[in-house]
C-alpha positions in Angstrom: 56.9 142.1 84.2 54.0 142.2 81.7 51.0 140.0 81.8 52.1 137.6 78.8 55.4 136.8 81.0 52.9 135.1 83.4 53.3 131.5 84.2 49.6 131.7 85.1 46.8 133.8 84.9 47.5 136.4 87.9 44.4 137.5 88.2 42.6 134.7 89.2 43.3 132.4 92.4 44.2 128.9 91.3 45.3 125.8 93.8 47.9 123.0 92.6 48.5 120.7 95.1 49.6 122.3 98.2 50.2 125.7 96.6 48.0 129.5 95.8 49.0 131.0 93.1 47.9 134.5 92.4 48.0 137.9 92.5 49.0 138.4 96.1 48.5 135.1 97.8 51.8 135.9 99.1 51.1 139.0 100.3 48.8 140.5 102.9 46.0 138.4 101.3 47.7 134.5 101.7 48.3 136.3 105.4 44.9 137.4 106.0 43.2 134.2 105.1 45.8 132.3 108.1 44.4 134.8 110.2 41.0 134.0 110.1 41.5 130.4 109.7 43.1 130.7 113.2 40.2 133.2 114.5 38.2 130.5 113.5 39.6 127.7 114.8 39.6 130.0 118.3 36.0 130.0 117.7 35.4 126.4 116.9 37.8 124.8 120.3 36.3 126.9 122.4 39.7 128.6 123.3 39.2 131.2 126.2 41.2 134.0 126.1 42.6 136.4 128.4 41.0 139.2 126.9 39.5 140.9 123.8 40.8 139.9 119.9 39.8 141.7 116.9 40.2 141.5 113.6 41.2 144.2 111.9 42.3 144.6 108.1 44.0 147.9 106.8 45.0 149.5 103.7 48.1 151.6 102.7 50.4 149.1 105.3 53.6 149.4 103.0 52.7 153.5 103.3 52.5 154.0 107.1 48.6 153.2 107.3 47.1 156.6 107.5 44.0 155.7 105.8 43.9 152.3 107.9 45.9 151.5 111.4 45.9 154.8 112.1 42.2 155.6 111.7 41.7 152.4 113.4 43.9 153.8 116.3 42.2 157.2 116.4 38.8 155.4 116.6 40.2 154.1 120.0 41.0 150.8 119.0 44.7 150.7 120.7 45.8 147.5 121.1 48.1 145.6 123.4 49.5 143.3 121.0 49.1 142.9 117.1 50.2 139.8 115.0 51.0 141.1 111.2 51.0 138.6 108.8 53.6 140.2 106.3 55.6 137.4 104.9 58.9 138.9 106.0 62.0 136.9 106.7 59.8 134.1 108.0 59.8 133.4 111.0 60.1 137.1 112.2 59.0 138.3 115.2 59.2 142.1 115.6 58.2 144.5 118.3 58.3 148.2 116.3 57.9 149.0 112.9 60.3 151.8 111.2 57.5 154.4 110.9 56.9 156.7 107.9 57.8 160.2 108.1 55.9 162.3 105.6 57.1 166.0 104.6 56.6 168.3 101.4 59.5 169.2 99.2 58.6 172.0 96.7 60.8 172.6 93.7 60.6 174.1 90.2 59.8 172.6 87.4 57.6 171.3 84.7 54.8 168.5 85.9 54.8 165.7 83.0 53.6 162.4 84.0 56.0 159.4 84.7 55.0 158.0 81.3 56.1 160.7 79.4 59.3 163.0 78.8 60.4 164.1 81.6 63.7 165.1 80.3 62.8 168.8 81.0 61.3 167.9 84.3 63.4 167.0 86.7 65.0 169.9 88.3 66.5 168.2 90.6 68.4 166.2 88.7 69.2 169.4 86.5 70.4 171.4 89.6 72.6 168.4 90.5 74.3 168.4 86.6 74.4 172.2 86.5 76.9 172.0 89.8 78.6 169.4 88.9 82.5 170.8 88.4 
């Protein structure tokens, strides 16, 4: 989708009636904003709970978090519970998430970047046409 194919400016936060629109208000930002609305409605009632709650915000979620939740967990913040506000088949209420594995494949080739011809430069998908009978 280009920028011209916008019904609004996506850049920029704008309210109509009931409803955000902008670049992801529907994503971990419209989520994070419920989050500490609620934090601070805790704050404001006087609610006491049953233990500590932090806050915590993290990048690379949709990449298995290893410059966020898991720096957070190696700091020793390991939590009991979390509540994620991905709006994901609402409502959804999970108790695992399906993990990331990460692993290096080498093979040969020419590097080209994605924006340019990479008809030479995909050696996998040469391989594959080379053994194809």
């Amino acid at each position: 989708m280009t920028e011209s194919e916008w019904e609004r400016e996506p850049w920029t936060v704008t309210q109509e009636g009931d409803t955000i629109y902008g670049r992801g208000v529907a994503d971990m930002k419209g989520g994070l904003g419920a989050i500490l609305l609620v934090l601070e409605a805790i704050e404001e009632t006087g609610v006491e709970l049953g233990g500590d709650l932090i806050f915590q915000s993290v990048v690379e979620e949709e990449d298995g978090g290893i410059g966020g939740a898991l720096s957070v967990l190696e700091r020793g913040y390991v939590p009991d519970a979390a509540v994620i506000a991905e709006p994901f088949d609402i409502p959804n209420i999970g108790i695992a998430s399906a993990g990331v594995m990460y692993f290096r494949v080498e093979v040969p080739g020419k590097s080209v970047h994605a924006a340019g011809d990479m008809r030479e430069s995909m050696p996998l998908e040469m391989q594959r046409r080379s053994t194809k009978r």
